[in-house]
N, C-alpha and C positions, 0 to 999 in steps of 0.2 A: 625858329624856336629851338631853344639850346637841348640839348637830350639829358636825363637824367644820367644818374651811375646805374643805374636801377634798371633803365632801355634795355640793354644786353641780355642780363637774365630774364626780363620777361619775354625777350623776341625768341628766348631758347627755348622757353616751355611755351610760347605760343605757337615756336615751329614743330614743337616736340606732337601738340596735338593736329596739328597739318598733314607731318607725316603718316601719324594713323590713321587718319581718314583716307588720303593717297594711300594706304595700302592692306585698306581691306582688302580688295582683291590680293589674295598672297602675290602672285606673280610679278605685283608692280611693287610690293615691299623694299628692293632693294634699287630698282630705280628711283621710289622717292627718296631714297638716303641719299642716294647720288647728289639727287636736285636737290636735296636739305643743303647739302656740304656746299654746292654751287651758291645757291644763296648768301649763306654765310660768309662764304671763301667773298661773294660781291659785296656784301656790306661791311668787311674787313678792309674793302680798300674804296669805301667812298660811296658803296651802293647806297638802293634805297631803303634797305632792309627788310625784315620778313613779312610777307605780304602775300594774301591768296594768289595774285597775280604773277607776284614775282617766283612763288614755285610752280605757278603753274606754266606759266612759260619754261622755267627750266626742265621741270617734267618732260616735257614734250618735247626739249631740245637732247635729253637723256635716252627718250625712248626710239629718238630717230637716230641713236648711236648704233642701233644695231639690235639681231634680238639673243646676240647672246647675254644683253643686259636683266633679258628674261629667262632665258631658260638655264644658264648654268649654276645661279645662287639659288635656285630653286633644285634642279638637281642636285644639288651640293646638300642643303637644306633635308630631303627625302631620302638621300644614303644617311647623312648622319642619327637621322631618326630612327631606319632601319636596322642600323648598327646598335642604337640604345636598347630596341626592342630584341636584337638578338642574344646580347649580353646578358639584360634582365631576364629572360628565359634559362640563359644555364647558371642563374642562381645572385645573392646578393654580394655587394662587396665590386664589383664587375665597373658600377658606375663610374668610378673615378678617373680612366683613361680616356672615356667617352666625354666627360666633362673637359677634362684639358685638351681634347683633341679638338670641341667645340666652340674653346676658347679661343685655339689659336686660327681657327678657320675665319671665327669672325673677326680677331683683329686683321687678318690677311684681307679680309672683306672690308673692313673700317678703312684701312690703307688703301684699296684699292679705287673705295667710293670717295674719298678725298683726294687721294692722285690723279684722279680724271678729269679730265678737260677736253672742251668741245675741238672733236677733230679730231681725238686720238684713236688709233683704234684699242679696243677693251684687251686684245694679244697684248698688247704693249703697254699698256697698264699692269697688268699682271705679271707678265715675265719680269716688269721693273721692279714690282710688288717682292718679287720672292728673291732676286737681289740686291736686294735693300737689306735685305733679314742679315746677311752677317756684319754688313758694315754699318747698320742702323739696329742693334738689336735691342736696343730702350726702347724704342718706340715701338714696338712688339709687345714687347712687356707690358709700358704704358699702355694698350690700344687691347690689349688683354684682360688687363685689371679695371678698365673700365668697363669692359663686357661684364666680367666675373659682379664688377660693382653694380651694375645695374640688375642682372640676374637674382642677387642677393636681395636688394629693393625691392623687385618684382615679388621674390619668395614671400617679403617680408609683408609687403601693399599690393594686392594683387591692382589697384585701384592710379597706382603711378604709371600703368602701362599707359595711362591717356599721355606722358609726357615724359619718359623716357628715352625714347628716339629722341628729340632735342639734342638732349646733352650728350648721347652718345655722337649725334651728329657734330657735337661741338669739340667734343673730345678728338671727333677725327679730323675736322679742318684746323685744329690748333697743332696735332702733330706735326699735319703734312705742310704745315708754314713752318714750324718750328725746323720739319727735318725732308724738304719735300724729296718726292721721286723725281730722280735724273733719269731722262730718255734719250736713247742714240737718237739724231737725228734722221737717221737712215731709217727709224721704225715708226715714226710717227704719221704714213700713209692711214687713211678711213678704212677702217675693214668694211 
């Protein structure tokens, strides 16, 4: 059976509500974006496309990367909270470096949750993550304004959060084919 033009966008917002459910628990939130990208990045080149099965095997192949797939975007996540809440105490106006600083952490996180692939370790995703930034720095930008664009949407529908992650997921495996991360080979041991 031939696929529509129409397949794509609906496999985005049906991954979009996948990954909310993968991440009620906060902690696995940024594993399942992992596994969103992993999916996609698979039905980009011939997979079977988005399917409970299909992220939920990559889940699992995500979670067994390690745990610092759990606890640093979540530390990351709890400082920059911290830092809102400190700001907003000594008065208004304050927000706006916190907002660009949370911009740029998640495209940092958008890139990295697309740069990954089974076998690498998460050091070597991210050190590649943050040498990319001067010689790829569109796709910062791009991987930003997508954050910022869905934040807005959010603002606007609190009701979009069922299918948001999708397309941010989609935003991030369309970068990182567009502009992937180069890894030394020397660094690509399993942490």
């Amino acid at each position: 059976m031939r696929r529509s033009w129409f397949a794509p966008f609906a496999d985005c917002l049906l991954l979009g509500v996948f990954l909310l459910v993968c991440s009620l628990p906060v902690v696995t939130a940024f594993p399942a974006l992992v596994a969103g990208c992993a999916v996609l990045r698979e039905q980009a080149y011939g997979g079977p496309g988005v399917t409970p099965r299909q992220l939920v095997n990559a889940l699992r192949r995500v979670l067994r990367s390690g745990h610092t797939v759990w606890l640093v975007p979540s530390a990351v996540l709890a400082l920059l909270w911290l830092d809102a809440l400190a700001l907003d105490a000594h008065g208004p106006g304050l927000g706006a470096p916190v907002a660009a600083a949370s911009a740029v952490v998640a495209a940092l996180g958008l890139r990295c949750a697309a740069g990954w692939r089974e076998g690498t370790a998460w050091r070597t995703v991210v050190i590649a993550a943050f040498r990319s930034m001067p010689h790829q720095p569109l796709v910062l930008v791009l991987l930003a304004g997508s954050v910022v664009a869905a934040a807005v949407l959010l603002a606007m529908s609190p009701v979009l959060l069922l299918i948001v992650l999708g397309p941010l997921a989609l935003a991030a495996t369309a970068a990182d084919t567009w502009r992937p991360l180069s890894f030394s080979p020397s660094r690509t041991e399993t942490a």
